[in-house]
N, C-alpha and C positions, 0 to 999 in steps of 0.2 A: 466434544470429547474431553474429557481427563485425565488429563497429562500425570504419569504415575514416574518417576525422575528414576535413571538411574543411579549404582551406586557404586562407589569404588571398586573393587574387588581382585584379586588377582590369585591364580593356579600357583602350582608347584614351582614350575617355572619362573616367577615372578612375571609374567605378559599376564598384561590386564583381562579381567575375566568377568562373565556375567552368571550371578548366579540363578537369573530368574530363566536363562536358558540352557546354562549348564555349558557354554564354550567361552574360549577365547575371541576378542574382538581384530587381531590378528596374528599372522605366524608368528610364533616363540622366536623364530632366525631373526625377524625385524621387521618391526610395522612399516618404516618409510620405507624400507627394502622391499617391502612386499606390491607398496602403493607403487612403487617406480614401475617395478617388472609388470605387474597384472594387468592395474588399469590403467597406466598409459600407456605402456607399452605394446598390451594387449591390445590399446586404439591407436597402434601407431602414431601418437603421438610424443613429443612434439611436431614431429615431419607434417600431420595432415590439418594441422592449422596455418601454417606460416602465409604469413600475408593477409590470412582472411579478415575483413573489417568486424565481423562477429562470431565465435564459437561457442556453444552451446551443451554442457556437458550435465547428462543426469544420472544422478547414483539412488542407488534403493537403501544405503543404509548409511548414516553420517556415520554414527558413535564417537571416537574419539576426533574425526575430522580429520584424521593422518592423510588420506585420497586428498582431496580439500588442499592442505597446508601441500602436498606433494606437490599439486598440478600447479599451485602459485607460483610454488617453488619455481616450479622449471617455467612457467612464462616469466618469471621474472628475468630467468638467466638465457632466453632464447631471444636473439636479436632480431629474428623473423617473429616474433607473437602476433598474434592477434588484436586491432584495434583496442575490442572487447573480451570479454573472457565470462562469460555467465554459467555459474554452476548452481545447478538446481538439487536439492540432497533433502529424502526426507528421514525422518526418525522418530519411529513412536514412544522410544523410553531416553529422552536425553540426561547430558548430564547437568546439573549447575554447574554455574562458571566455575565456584572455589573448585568444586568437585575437577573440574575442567582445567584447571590453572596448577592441580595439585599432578594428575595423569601427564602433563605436557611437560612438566620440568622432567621427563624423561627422554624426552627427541632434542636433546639442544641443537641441533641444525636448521630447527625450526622459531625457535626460541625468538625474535625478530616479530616472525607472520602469527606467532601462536601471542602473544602478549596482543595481538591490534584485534585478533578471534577473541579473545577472554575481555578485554574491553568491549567491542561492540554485542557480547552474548546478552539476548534477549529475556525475556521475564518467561517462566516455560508454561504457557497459555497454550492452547492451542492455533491452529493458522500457519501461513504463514508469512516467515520474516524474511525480511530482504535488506541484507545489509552489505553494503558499499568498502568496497576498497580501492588502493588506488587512484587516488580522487575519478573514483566509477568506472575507471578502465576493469576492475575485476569484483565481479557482485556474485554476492552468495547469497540465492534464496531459501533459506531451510524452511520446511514443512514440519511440522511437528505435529504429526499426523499417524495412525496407521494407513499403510503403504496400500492393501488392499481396499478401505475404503477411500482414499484422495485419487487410486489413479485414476480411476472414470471421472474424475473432476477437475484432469489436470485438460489445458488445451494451447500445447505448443511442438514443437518438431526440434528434436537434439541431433546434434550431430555424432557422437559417443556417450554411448551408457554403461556406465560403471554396476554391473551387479554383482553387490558386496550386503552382506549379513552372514545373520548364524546360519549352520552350517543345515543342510536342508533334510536330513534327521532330526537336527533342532527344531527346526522353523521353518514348517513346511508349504505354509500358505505364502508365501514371500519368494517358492521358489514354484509355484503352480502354473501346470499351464493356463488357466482362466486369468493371472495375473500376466504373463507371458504375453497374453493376446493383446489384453490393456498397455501395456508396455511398448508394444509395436504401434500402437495409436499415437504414440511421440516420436516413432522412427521414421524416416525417408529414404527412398533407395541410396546407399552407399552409408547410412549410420552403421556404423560398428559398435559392436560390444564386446565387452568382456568380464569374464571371471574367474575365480580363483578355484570353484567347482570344476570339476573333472564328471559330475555323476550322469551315469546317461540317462537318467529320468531330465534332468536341468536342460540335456541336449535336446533329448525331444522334445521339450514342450517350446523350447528356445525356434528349434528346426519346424513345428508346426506352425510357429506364429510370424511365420515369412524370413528368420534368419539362416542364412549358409553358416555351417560353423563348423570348424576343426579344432583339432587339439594341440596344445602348444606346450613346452616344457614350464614345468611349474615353479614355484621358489621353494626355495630351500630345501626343506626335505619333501617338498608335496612335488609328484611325477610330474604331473599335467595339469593342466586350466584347460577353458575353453576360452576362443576369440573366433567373432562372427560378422557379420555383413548383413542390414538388410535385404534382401535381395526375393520380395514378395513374387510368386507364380501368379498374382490379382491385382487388380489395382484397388488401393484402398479405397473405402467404403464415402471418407469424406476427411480432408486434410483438415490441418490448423488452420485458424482463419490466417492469411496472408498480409504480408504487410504491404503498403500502400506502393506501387510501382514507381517510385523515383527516378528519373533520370538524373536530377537535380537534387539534393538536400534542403529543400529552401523552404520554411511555411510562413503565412502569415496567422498574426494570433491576434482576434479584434476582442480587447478588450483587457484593461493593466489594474485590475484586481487582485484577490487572492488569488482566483481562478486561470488569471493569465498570466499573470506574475509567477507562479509554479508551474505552468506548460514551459515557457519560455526559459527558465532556471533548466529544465530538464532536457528540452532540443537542445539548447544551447550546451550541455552536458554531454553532448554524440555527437557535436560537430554540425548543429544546422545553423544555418542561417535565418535569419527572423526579421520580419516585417512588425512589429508593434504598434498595432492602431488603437488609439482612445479617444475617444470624443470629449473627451474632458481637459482643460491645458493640464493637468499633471497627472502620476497615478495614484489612486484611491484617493484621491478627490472629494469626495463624496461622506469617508469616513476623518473627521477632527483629529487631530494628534492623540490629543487628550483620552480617546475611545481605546476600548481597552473588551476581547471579547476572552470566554471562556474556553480550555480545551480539556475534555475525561473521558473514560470510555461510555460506551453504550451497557448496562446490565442487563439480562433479562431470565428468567426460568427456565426457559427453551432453549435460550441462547440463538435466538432469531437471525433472519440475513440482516438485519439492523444491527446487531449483535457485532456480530460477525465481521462484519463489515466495519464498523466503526473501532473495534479493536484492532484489525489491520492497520488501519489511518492514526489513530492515537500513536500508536507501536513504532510506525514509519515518522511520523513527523518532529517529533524533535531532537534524535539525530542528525536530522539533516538541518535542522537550525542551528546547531550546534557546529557542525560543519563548515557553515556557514559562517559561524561567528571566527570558528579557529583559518578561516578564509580573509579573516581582516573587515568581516561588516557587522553593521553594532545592532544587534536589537532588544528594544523594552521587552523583557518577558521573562518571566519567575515559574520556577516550575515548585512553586511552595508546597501542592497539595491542593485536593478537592474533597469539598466533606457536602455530599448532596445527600440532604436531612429528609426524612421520614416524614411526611405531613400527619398522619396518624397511626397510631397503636397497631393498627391491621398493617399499616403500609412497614413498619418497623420488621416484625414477625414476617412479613413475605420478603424486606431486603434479606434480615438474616438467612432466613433457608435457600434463597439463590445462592447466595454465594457460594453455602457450605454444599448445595448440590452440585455447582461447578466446580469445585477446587481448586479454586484459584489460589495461586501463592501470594503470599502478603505486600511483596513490592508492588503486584500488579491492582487488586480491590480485594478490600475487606469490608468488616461490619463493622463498627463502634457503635457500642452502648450511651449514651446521654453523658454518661461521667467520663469516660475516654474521652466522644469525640468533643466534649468541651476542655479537655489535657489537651488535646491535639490543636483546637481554634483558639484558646486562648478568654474566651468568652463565654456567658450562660449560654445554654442553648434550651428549645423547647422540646428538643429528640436528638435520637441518635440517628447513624444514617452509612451509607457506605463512604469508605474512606481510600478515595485512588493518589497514592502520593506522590506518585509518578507527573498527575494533571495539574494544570495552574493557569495560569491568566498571561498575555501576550496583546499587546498595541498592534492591530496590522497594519497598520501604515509603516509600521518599520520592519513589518517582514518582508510586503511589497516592495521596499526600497532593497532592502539587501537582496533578496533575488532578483530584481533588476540589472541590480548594479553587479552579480556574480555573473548574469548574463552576459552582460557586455563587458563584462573582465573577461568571459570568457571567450564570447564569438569576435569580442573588437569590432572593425570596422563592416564585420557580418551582421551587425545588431543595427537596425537604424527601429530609431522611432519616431511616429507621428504621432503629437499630441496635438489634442483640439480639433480633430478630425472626424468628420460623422459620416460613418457608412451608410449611403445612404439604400445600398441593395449589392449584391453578388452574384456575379457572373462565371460561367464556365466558355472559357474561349479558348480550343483546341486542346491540352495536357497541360492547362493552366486554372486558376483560380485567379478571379479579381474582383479587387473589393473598389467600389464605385461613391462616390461619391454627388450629391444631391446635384451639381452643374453637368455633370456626367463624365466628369477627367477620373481617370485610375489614378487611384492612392498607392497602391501596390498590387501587383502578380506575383502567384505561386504557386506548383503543382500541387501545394499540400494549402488549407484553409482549417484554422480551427475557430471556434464561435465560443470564445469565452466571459460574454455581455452580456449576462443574467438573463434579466426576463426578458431583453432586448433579441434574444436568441432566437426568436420561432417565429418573428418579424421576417427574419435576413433566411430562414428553412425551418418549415413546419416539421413536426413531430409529430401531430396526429394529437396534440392533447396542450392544451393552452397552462400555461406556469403563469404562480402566483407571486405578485410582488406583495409582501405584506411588511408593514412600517413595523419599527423599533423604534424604542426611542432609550436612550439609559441616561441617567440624572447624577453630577456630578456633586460630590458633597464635601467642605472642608472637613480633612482628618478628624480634627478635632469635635466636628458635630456627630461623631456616633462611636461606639468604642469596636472602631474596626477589629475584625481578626485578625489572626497571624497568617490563616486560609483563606482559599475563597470556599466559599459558604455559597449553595447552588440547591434548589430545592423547584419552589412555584418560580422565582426569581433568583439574581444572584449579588452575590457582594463581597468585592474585591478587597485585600491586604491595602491600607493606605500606600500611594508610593508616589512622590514627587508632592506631599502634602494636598492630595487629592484619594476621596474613595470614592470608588465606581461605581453604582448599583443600577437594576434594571431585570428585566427588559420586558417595555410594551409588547403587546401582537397587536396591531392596530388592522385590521382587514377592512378593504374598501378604503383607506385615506391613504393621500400621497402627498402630503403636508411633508415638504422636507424641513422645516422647523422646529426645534423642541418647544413643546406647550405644557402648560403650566397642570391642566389635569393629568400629561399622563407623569409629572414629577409627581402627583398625588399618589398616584396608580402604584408607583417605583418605592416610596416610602411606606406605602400599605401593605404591599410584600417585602419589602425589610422586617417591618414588624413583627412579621410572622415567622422571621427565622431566627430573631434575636428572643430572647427572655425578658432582656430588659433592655426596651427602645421605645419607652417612654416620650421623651422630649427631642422630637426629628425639629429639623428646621422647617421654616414654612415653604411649600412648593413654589411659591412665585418669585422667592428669591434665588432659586437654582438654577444652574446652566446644566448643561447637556448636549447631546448627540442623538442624532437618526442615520436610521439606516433602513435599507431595504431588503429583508429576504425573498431570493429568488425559490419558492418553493415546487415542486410536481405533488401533486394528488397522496403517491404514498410514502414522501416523506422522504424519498433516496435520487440521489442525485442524477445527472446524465452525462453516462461519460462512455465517449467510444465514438464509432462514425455514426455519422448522421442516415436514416435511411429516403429510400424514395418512395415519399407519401405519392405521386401521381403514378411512381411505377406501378407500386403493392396494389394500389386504388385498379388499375386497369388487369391486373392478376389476379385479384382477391379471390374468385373462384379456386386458385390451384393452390391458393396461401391456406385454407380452411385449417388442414394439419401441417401446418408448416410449423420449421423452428426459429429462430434466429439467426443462423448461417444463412439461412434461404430467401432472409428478407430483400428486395434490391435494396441496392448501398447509394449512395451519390460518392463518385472515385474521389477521393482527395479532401472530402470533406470530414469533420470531426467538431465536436464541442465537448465541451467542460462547463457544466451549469447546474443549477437547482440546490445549491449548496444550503438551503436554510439557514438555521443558525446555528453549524454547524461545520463552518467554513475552514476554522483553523483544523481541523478534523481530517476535513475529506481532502484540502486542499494538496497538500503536497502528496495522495497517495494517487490520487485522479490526475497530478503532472505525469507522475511516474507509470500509469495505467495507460495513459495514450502514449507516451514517448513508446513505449513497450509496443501498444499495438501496433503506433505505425512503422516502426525499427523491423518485428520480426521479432521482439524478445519473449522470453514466457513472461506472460504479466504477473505482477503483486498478486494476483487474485487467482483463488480457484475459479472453475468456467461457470459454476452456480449465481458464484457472489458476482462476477464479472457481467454473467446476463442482467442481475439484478439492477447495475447500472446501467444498462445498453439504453443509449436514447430510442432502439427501434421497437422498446417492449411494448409502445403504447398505439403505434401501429398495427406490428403484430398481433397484438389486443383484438383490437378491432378489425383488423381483416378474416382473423377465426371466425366472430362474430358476422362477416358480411356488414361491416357499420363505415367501415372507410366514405 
């Protein structure tokens, strides 16, 4: 979708106005006045949060985000809040920030919560964002979406919903009851709602879709609202997926990669306790200080669940490194810019018309022409190519450590880890998980087990479909032997900004070798793709005097990761007959079980939005993801695959 920005504007009155709808965004008497009385008041809150460890609140219209800054407002100043506080808000004409930053110097009582919103405000892509306050006690997911097409693809249960937009003369699909119904698909018996409508078309479509609802006195000069209750005459058709039955907060997480390195950052972020096992004595092990891998977004003309997806994760992840860093932990990583060049004429001509078909704004990717994007690198180049300036280059070895160590800053003496440790199989023994070891003694028990050890994954639980380890290798070069960029440069291969008197280039696919060595062909391989994205890279040094790094991508068949619970390959196998039309909900599960895997080379990417995808599932929260893209990742889609087929 393309995202078309709002724009300033304001009525007679001087309250902010829209003139692509023709109303105000709220009462002329006072927008925070309006946000107190309606929608929280109207969901009884604060009263019907206090104490609870998670609430859950969703609104059909951000615009200026006054509801938003309101509800913070008051958990801030309620000494009973909520552990948590997640609010879900979508909006299909947002504002930019400036735009945003220029409307809010009008609320100064906000003035505090609204400066940390106009900082964390996102590039207006579509999707959605999920951004952190609070250090995560209060997360706002905005969708930047139309409302009618994301809700069928939203899959989670609110406890109060705010429905707020233009007025339904305005904007009439937004208050339908076909949306109305979808709407109740996020509600549970005892979700409340409210709004600032009085019309009795809003009641009945409201009253058909399972809520009781009365009339309330309204603000300011408006008589009435409505506020309601769900309170369904049915039982719904098919809940949210559920989160995992805890009696205990406790999981273990086998595996201290990117992969588990970012689960572990984000349990540890909700109060769990963690088991960290790695078979290696330290974490990422495996990758050299010195290695150094790429992060940009995904392009594409369709705008694919690749797409999609990988713009979530780019979008998610370096705030929360940033986070991180203003947390007190150091890490290598530059967020200079990505200029991934056009391999030919044709390939030129299709970057430029994606873009201009997506509309993307210019922080988020653009196109550079040859003469640009060599303004922009610094160097000749052989094309132009798309230009994300947002992407850059990052060492994981030091992102792994700083989320480790935010972990156990954060859970303390709840954080142990075993290193050097090989699982040697896992067990289920009564509402526990345990991870076993090759003499057969318990390394640790958990009600919760996540599998985040690459290809080593389907070893310890099948998936119905074998992952590829496939070698990299990238070739380390003095500064001085090639006339690095100011960018990384990312095309067939890529090639890092000099930094610490080191450039980085690479990367092999070596399939079928497990040679954790660097060798001297594939330094040839590394410099043969340099060549092709410089102009003039003439005189490379010789490959057998180069050092380097390997590594290993954990890959699946189409290229996208696996993240979510694990399902039951012997269950489905003895059901397959009833699985034919089945969904994903329907698949059997294994209780407690979950992985995070198949990252390719693509890790800095997906890693911290797949920590944030399962804390979410197994919490109970609305995930990162629409339920499309969320499928997209299920480790159970390749079972279900095959049990359609009768192939189990």
């Amino acid at each position: 979708m393309r995202i078309e920005p709002a724009e300033p504007a304001f009525d007679g009155d001087g309250t902010p106005f829209s003139r692509a709808y023709g109303d105000v965004y709220h009462s002329a008497d006072s927008g925070p006045g309006q946000a107190r009385h309606v929608f929280l008041g109207g969901n009884d809150l604060p009263a019907r949060w206090a104490r609870a460890r998670l609430f859950t609140i969703f609104e059909t219209g951000f615009g200026l985000g006054l509801n938003f800054l309101a509800t913070w407002h008051a958990w801030l100043a309620d000494p009973a809040r909520p552990e948590r506080l997640h609010f879900f808000s979508i909006e299909k004409h947002p504002f930019g920030r400036d735009s945003l930053k220029t409307l809010h110097e009008r609320y100064a009582e906000f003035a505090p919560l609204a400066r940390q919103l106009q900082d964390a405000w996102p590039p207006l892509v579509s999707g959605l964002h999920r951004l952190h306050f609070e250090d995560g006690r209060v997360t706002l997911t905005l969708a930047l979406a139309d409302v009618v097409d994301l809700a069928p693809r939203l899959q989670f249960q609110a406890d109060a919903i705010y429905l707020d937009g233009f007025a339904p003369q305005r904007n009439a699909e937004m208050w339908s009851p076909q949306l109305m119904k979808r709407l109740a698909r996020l509600a549970r018996p005892g979700t409340t709602v409210a709004t600032y409508s009085a019309s009795g078309a809003v009641r009945e479509a409201l009253e058909s879709a399972g809520f009781g609802i009365e009339k309330r006195p309204g603000f300011g000069r408006k008589r009435d609202m409505l506020r309601g209750t769900f309170a369904p005459r049915w039982s719904p058709r098919r809940a949210a997926r559920a989160a995992a039955a805890c009696a205990e907060r406790h999981a273990i997480v086998i595996g201290a990669s990117l992969a588990g390195a970012a689960v572990c950052e984000r349990l540890a972020a909700r109060g769990w306790r963690i088991d960290l096992i790695e078979r290696r004595p330290a974490p990422a092990a495996q990758a050299r200080p010195l290695y150094a891998g790429v992060f940009h977004p995904h392009v594409s003309r369709d705008d694919c669940i690749l797409s999609r997806v990988a713009r979530c994760g780019f979008l998610y992840a370096p705030p929360r490194w940033r986070a991180l860093e203003r947390a007190g932990q150091r890490l290598a990583w530059s967020r200079c810019g990505v200029l991934q060049l056009a391999g030919t004429p044709g390939d030129e001509q299709r970057m430029a018309g994606a873009v201009s078909l997506a509309g993307y704004p210019p922080d988020y990717a653009q196109y550079l022409a040859r003469d640009e994007a060599e303004t922009h690198s610094g160097c000749r180049l052989p094309a132009g190519g798309w230009w994300f300036p947002g992407g850059g280059w990052m060492r994981p070895a030091s992102l792994v450590a700083a989320q480790l160590a935010a972990a156990g800053g954060r859970a303390g003496p709840m954080f142990t880890t075993h290193f050097g440790a090989a699982v040697n199989a896992i067990s289920r023994a009564g509402d526990s998980w345990q991870a076993v070891s090759a003499d057969g003694s318990v390394i640790a028990a958990a009600p919760v087990l996540v599998l985040a050890n690459s290809g080593d994954m389907t070893r310890l639980a099948p998936v119905a479909q074998p992952l590829a380890n496939v070698r990299g290798q990238v070739s380390y070069l003095p500064a001085g032997a090639v006339a690095a960029p100011r960018v990384v440069l990312s095309g067939n291969g890529y090639l890092l900004p000099a930094f610490e008197g080191i450039v980085v280039t690479g990367s092999t696919y070596d399939f079928g070798s497990d040679d954790p060595e660097p060798r001297t062909e594939g330094h040839a391989a590394n410099l043969a793709r340099l060549s092709r994205m410089l102009a003039e890279a003439a005189a490379l040094p010789d490959p057998a005097g180069l050092d380097g790094a390997v590594g290993f991508r954990c890959m699946a068949p189409d290229h996208m990761p696996l993240v979510g619970a694990v399902p039951d390959v012997a269950a489905a196998r003895e059901q397959q007959v009833g699985l034919s039309g089945a969904q994903l909900p329907d698949l059997p599960r294994r209780p407690g079980l979950y992985c995070a895997s198949g990252y390719g080379s693509r890790g800095l990417v997906w890693a911290a939005l797949a920590g944030e995808l399962l804390a979410s599932l197994i919490e109970g929260e609305p995930p990162p993801l629409e339920a499309d893209l969320a499928d997209a990742l299920d480790p159970g889609r390749f079972t279900l695959r095959q049990a359609r087929r009768a192939k189990l």
